[in-house]
C-alpha angles and dihedrals in degrees: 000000000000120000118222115224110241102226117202107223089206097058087042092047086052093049088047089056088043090048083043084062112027085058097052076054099072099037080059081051098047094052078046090054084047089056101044086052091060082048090050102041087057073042103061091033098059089045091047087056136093085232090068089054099045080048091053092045097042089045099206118190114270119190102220134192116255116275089010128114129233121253091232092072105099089232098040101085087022089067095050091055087049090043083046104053093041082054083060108053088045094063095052103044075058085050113054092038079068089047093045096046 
């Protein structure tokens, strides 16, 4: 003989209005995401060019941010590839567990 699990609406209506936002949420994330791709393609280009190594050799001052680094480090952008990617990966491991369940 099987049980059936007594649900409280209530507690469910207020999931459903913390997944509501929650939700709304991500979309904001993922035009956030969409954002951050137009930063990083100017990004990869300038570290691809010749510009980025006469700029390394030629170590201009770059007012940075505090506690960032300056794009002029070798592993500083490189890191970033490396953070991004991982991000990526990250976001659709998420997202095939949703797809899978």
């Amino acid at each position: 003989m099987s049980k059936n699990k007594m649900y409280d609406a209530q507690v469910l209506q207020q999931q459903y209005e913390q997944w509501h936002d929650l939700h709304r949420q991500m979309r904001e994330a993922q035009q956030k995401w969409q954002a951050a791709e137009k930063l990083w393609q100017e990004l990869q280009a300038y570290y691809q060019s010749e510009q980025w190594l006469e700029d390394y050799e030629n170590a201009p001052e770059l007012s940075c941010r505090e506690g960032e680094y300056s794009i002029l480090s070798q592993d500083t952008l490189w890191n970033a590839l490396e953070e991004r990617r991982q991000q990526a990966i990250d976001w659709m491991k998420l997202s095939l567990s949703v797809i899978e369940n």
